[in-house]
C-alpha positions as CSV (number, residue, x, y, z in Angstrom):
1,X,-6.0,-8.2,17.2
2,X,-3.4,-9.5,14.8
3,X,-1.4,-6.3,13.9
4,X,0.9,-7.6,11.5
5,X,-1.7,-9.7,9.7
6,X,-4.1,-6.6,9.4
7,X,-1.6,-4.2,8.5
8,X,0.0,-6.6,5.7
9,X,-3.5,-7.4,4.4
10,X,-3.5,-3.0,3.8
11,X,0.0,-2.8,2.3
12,X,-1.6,-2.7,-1.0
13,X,-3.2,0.4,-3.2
14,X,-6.6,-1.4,-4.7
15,X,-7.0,-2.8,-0.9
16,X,-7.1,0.5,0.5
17,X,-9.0,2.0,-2.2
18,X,-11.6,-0.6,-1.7
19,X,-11.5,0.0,2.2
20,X,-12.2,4.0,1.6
21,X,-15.5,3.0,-0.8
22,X,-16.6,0.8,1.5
23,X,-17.0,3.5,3.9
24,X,-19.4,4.8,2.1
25,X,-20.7,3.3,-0.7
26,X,-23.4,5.2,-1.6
27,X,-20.3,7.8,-2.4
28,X,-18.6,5.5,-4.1
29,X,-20.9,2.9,-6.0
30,X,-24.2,3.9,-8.4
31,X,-27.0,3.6,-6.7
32,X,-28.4,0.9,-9.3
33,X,-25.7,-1.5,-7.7
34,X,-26.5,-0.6,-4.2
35,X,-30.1,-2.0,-2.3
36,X,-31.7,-1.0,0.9
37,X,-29.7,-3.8,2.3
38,X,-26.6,-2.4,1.5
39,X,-25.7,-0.7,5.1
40,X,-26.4,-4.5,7.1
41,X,-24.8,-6.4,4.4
42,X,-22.0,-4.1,2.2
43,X,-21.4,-4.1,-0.9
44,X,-21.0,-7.2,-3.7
45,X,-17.6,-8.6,-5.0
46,X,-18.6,-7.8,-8.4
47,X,-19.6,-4.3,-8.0
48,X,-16.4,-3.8,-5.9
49,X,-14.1,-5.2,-9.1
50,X,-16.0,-3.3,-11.4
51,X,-15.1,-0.2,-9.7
52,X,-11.9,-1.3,-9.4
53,X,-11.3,-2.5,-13.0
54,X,-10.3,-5.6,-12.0
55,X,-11.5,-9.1,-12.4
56,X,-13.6,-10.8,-9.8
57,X,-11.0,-13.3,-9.1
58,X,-8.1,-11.2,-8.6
59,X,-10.4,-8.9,-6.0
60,X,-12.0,-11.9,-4.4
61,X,-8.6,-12.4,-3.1
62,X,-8.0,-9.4,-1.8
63,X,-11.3,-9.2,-0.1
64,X,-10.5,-12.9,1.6
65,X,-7.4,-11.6,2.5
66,X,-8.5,-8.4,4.3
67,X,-11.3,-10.4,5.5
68,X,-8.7,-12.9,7.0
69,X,-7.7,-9.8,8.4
70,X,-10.8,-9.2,10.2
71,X,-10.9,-5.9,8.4
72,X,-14.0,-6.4,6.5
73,X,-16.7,-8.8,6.9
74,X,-18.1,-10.8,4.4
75,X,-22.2,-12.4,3.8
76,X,-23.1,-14.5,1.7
77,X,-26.6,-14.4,0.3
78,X,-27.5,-16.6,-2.4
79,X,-24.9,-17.0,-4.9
80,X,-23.8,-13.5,-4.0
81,X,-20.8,-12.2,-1.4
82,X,-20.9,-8.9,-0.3
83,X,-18.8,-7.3,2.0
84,X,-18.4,-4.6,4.6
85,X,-16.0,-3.0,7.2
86,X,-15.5,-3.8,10.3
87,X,-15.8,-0.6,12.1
88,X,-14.9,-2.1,15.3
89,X,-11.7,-3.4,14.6
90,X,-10.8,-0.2,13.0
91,X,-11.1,1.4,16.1
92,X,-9.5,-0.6,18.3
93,X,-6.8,-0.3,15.4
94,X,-6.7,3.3,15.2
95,X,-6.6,3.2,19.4
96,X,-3.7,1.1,19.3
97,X,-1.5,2.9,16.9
98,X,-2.2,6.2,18.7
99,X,-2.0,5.1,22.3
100,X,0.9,1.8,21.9
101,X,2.7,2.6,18.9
């Protein structure tokens, strides 16, 4: 685990916000923009922006970063990207800034 990458790829409002939707995105996203597929694959780019009010560029970019990060992962289908969390390294983050830091 990269600490420093990961937490620099969180050190920014609209990267965290898009981290707490993606937790659970039927909260967070209407349900027209979310599919049964939506728990294996996550949630895609465009719906994220919207919901952001950003463009698709600008939160492209911070999806590739976190998913640099290993935070989320991303799959593409068709033209479409849609990402997700990766609850695993979150846990093994959270483990390490309560039992090292």
């Amino acid at each position: 685990m990269e600490l420093l990458e990961i937490l620099k790829s969180l050190s920014n409002e609209t990267r965290l916000n898009i981290l707490t939707w993606l937790k659970d995105p039927f909260a967070h996203f209407p349900e027209e923009e979310l599919s049964d597929e939506t728990p294996q694959l996550g949630v895609c780019v465009s719906d994220i922006a919207k919901k952001a009010g950003m463009s698709v560029p600008t939160v492209s970019d911070y999806l590739k970063t976190m998913s640099a990060a290993k935070i989320l992962l991303a799959t593409r289908k068709g033209q479409w990207t849609y990402y997700k969390r990766n609850e695993q390294l979150l846990q093994d983050l959270a483990n390490h800034i309560k039992y090292k830091l």
